[in-house]
N, C-alpha and C positions, 0 to 999 in steps of 0.2 A: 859803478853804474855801467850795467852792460851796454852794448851798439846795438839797438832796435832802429830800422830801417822799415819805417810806415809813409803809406799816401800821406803827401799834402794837398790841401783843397786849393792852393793856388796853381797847380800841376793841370786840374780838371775843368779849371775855368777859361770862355775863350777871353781873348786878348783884349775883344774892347769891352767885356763884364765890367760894371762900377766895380764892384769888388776888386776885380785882377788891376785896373788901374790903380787902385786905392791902396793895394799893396806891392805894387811896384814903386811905389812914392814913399810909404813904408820903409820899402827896401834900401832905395838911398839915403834916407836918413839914416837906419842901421848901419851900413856901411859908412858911413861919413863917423858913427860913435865911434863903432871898432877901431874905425885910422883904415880897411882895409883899402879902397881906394885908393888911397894916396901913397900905401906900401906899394900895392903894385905899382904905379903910374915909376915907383922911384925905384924899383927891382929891374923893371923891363925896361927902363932909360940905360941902367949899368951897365946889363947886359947889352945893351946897343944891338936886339934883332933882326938880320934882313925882310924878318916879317913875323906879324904874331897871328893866332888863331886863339878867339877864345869861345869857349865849349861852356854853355846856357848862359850868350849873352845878353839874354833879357832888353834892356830896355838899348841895348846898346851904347850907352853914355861912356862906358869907361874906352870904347874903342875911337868914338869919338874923341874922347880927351887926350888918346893918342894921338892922332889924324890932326888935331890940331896944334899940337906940343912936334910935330914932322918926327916920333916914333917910329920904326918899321921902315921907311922908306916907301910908305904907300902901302906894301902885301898886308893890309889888316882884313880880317874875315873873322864875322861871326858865326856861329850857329846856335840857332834855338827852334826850338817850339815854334815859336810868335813868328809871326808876320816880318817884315824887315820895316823898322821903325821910319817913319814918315819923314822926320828931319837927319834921319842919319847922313852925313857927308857922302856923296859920291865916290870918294877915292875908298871907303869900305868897302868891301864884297859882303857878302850876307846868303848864306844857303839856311832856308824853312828847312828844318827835319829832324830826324831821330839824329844824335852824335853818332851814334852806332852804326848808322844806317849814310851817314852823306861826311863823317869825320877828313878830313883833310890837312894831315900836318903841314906846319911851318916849324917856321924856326926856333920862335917861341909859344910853346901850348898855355896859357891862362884860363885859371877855374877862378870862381867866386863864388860862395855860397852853392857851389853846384854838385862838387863830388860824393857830398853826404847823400843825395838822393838815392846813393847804389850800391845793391850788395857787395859781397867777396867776390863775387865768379864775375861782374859786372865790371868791377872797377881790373880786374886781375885783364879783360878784354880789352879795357879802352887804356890800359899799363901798357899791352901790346901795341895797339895801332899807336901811341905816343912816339916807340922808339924812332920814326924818323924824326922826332923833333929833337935841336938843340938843347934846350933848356926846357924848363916847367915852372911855373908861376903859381901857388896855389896858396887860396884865402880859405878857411873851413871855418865853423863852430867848432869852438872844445867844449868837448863834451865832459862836463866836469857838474855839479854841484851849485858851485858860484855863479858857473854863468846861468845855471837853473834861475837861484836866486834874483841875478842882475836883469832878465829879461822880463820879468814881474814889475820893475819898474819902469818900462817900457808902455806898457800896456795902457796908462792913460791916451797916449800920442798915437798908439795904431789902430789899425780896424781889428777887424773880427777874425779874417782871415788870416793876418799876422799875428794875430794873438795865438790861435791854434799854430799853426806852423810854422813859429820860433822856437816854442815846446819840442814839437818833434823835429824841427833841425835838430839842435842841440843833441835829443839821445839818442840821435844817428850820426853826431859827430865823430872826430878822433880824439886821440890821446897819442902824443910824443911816442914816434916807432911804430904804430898801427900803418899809417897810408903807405910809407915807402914800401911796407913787405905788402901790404895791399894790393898795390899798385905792379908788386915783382920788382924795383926799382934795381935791386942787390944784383940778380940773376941780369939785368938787359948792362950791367955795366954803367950806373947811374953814381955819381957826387954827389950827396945833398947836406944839407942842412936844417933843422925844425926851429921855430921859435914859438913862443906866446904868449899874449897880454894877459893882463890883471879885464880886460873887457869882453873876454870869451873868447879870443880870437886864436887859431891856430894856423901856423901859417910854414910854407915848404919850398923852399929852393932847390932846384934840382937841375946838373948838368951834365950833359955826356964824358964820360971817362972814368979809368979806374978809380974807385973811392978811396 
């Protein structure tokens, strides 16, 4: 299965659309199947952060479940799209905007569900602006077959909008070895590590120094 890189309809909707709530609600139940959530929450503890940024933090929860776990030391900052979410804790920062356009390293960078939105020349840009961070945190779709299959059974519990745009998450995910050279990881002097679940899930550790 090739990497096709197509719009999602949740991309286009504003933030308090029933739809775009209805699949951000979507969204955390996905995330809670995969386990993603809770891998990161227990990656970025090990790592012990002096501060994380994470890049299309959506609804914000998982910055929050740092903030309140005392993660980071307080330096937590989102970036999205969306608006800066109504109950997010104070001690988060939150820039509205393009990644490309307002990005701000820390210590630790965190994706979720985010990185698949972007071409080769896209993710090869935001590979670059990464290098001042320590570490890298990343949760993707594998884009495989299986999880074609798995996310069909999904489909009773979502809306409309997650039913299209788990489709094409998926065949714009990766496969083991795709993100790092993506990303340039080799060339900036990156460590990592790839894993994946039997649940679609593909996921990437990455820290500064010789590999």
């Amino acid at each position: 299965m090739d990497r096709v890189v197509a719009a999602e309809i949740l991309d286009g909707l504003p933030a308090d659309d029933p739809d775009a709530v209805r699949s951000r609600r979507d969204l955390r139940m996905i995330n809670a199947v995969m386990g993603n959530s809770r891998w990161l929450r227990r990656e970025v503890a090990r790592l012990a952060p002096t501060g994380v940024v994470e890049v299309g933090a959506g609804d914000g929860s998982f910055l929050a479940s740092l903030a309140e776990a005392g993660v980071g030391e307080g330096e937590l900052l989102g970036i999205d799209l969306a608006p800066r979410p109504d109950d997010l804790p104070t001690s988060v920062g939150w820039l509205e905007g393009d990644v490309f356009e307002c990005f701000q390293p820390r210590a630790c960078v965190v994706a979720n569900l985010f990185l698949h939105h972007f071409d080769g020349a896209q993710l090869a840009a935001l590979g670059e602006a990464m290098r001042g961070a320590e570490s890298l945190c990343v949760c993707e779709p594998l884009r495989s077959r299986l999880a074609m299959v798995e996310s069909h059974s999904l489909f009773p519990f979502v809306g409309r909008v997650t039913r299209h745009d788990m489709r094409v998450s998926i065949r714009a995910g990766f496969r083991p070895g795709e993100l790092p050279d993506l990303l340039g990881l080799g060339a900036a002097g990156w460590r990592w590590s790839e894993s994946t679940n039997l649940l679609g899930a593909y996921r990437l550790i990455a820290t500064r120094g010789a590999r």
